[in-house]
C-alpha positions, 0 to 999 in steps of 0.5 A: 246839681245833675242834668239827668237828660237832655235836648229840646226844650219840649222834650220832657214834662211831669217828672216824678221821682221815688228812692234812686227813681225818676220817672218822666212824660218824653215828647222825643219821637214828636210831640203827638207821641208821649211816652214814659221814660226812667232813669235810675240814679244808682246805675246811670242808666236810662229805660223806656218804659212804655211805646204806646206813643199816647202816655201822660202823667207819670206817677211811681212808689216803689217797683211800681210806675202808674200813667194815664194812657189813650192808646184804646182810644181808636174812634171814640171822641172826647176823652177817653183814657186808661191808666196802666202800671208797669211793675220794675220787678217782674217787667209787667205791664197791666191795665187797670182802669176800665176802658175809658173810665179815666180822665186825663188831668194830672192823674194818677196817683200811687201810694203803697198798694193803693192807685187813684185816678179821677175818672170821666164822670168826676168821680175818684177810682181807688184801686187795691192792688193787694185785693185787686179791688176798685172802688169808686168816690163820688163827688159834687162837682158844680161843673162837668170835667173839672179837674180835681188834681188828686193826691194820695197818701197811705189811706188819704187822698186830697184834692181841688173841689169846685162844688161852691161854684156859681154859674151857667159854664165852666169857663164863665161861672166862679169856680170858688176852689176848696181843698178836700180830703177823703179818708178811705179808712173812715170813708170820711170827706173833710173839708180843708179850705173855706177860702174858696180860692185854692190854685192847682195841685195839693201836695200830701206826706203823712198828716201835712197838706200843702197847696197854693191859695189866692185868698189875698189876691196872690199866690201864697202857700199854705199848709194843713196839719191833720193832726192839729187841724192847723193851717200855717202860711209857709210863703207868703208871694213877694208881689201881685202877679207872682205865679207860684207853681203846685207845691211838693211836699216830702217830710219836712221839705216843702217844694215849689216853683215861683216867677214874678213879672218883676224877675225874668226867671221861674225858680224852684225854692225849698222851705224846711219845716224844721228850720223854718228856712227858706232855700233857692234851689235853681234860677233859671227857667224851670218848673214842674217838679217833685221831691223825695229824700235828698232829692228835687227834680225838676225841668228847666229850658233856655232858648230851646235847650232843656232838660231834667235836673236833681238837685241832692241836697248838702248835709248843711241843709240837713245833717247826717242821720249816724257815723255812717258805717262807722262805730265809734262806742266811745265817740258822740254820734248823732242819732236822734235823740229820745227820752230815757226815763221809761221803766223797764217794767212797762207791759210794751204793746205787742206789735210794737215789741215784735217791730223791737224785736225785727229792728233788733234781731233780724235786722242788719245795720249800723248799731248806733242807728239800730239803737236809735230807732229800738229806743224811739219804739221803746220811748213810744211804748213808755209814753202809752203805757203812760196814756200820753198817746201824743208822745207815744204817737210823736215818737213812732213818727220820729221812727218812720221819718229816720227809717225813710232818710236810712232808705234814701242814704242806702243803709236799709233797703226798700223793703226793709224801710216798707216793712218798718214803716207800714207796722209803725203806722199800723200802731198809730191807726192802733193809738189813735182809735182808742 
């Protein structure tokens, strides 16, 4: 575990953290001035990034650091916010809402070049940065001001609905809270939950949705898979009155923060889907949190003492993707495993031939890895060409989920492993549309 800043307890809120990352809300200059502040984890060295002393909920993907800003606020009462970015790469800071069209509730949000925020009308703006279009979603709420607590994902953005409420007023009426999801590929709405009882912020990484439901009277998480149109109980709370805190979700790791009257501390726990194992990450005083790779950050205080923690996880909780930089022909590695029963006489897709073709020719890297994920392509263009479009899917999503851990263990860079991922998904979309 790694103290990444310290001091008073109120110092800090919202971290987020993308690749070697962390980015947080700090309250250092008082608690009426918030600014946004980054630590990279390679260098060890901390930066400001914003003095506006009004900056709120941070968010990052890549070189890219969005937050919700009052700073144009002047004389106007209410609400009245704007969400800004700052990009690491060329040191610039841009607004990008209109003047007093965000609201400042847990938004906004980044995923690739795509920035959401709810806006003071409960709509959802989704600006393209590669466009630099906006674009607005409306939406149904029963009760001015609620608070959708967005996420997004590449094309899907996910959300906490109260369009079932009953009632004269927020604070009096019953809310009956759904999960929705928008598809701005489909420009499609579906709804996640019927329960009408979902609590806080859904969390979303690929085809899975997380998030906490109070359906049994007790803070439980649960899961949707988009693929399946399932929905599991990941954890079921251990008590009535357990508060459990917004989940996080990253691959297969699922995140959050629990406390229960019957235990003096707010710990943060881990559930790996593909164990079907539950960790204890940190006991102590601690929530809001976020997950990515290896890596859980989180805040934790005692008696007025604080500060921000990572935790990396060991490769006991998950084994190492290859020998490292070793080669080792005759040795047994570790590299994911896939089916070799493709004929080379197959016809391969072209765009999965040409992401072959970069892995193979132009891309540098350990050769057991390059093997492992020129096979998974290979075994995808088999499974198609054999109209098993489920294994040919399976199997690129295999390919996405190793070139993100490679990018977090440093042996590709961000670009390399942006590349990759986005025209394997590319093929997916590809896939699933015929």
């Amino acid at each position: 575990m790694t103290r990444i800043a310290t001091g008073v307890l109120s110092y800090w809120n919202q971290p987020a953290i993308y690749n070697d990352k962390i980015v947080w809300e700090d309250y250092r200059n008082g608690y009426e001035n918030s600014d946004i502040y980054m630590y990279d984890i390679s260098t060890g060295k901390e930066t400001q990034i914003t003095t506006s002393g009004s900056a709120h909920f941070p968010d990052i993907y890549g070189d890219r650091i969005v937050w919700i800003d009052e700073r144009n606020k002047g004389s106007n009462s209410g609400y009245y916010y704007d969400v800004y970015m700052y990009d690491l790469s060329t040191g610039k800071e841009t607004q990008i809402s209109a003047d007093g069209s965000a609201y400042d509730y847990e938004s906004p949000s980044i995923s690739g070049d795509k920035i959401v925020w709810q806006g003071s009308e409960d709509n959802i703006y989704v600006h393209n940065l590669s466009t630099n279009e906006t674009i607005e979603i409306v939406t149904e709420q029963q009760y001015p001001g609620t608070n959708l607590r967005l996420d997004i994902f590449n094309d899907k953005i996910v959300y906490w609905d109260t369009r079932d409420a009953y009632g004269t007023e927020f604070n009096d009426g019953i809310l009956n809270p759904n999960i929705y999801m928008y598809n701005l590929s489909t420009n499609k709405e579906t709804q996640i939950t019927t329960s009408k009882s979902a609590v806080g912020k859904p969390s979303i990484y690929d085809d899975k949705i997380v998030w906490v439901d109070n359906r049994d009277g007790k803070d439980d998480i649960y899961m949707y898979d988009i693929s399946t149109k399932k929905e599991t109980l990941i954890k079921a709370s251990e008590e009535v009155g357990c508060s459990t805190g917004s989940p996080k979700i990253y691959g297969d790791r699922i995140v959050w923060s629990d406390s229960c009257y019957s235990d003096e501390y707010s710990n943060i726990r881990m559930y790996n889907l593909s164990t079907s194992t539950e960790t204890l990450i940190a006991r102590g005083n601690a929530w809001y949190l976020d997950v990515y790779g290896d890596k859980i950050v989180w805040i934790e205080g005692h008696n007025g003492d604080g500060g921000i923690y990572m935790a990396t996880l060991t490769w006991d909780e998950e084994p190492p993707l290859d020998d490292n930089n070793t080669d080792d022909s005759n040795g047994i590695d570790n590299e994911t495993q896939v089916p070799d029963n493709c004929s080379s006489e197959l016809t391969p897709l072209d765009r999965t031939q040409a992401l072959k073709e970069y892995v193979e020719c132009t891309y540098k890297c350990n050769v057991k890895t390059k093997t492992g994920l020129a096979t998974l392509l290979d075994t995808s263009m088999c499974h198609y060409e054999n109209c098993d479009n489920k294994k040919a899917v399976s199997m690129l999503k295999s390919f996405i989920h190793l070139a993100e851990k490679m990018r977090v263990c440093k042996q590709i860079s961000a670009e390399e492993a942006d590349y990759m991922v986005k025209e394997a998904r590319k093929i997916i979309d590809l896939i699933e549309t015929h």
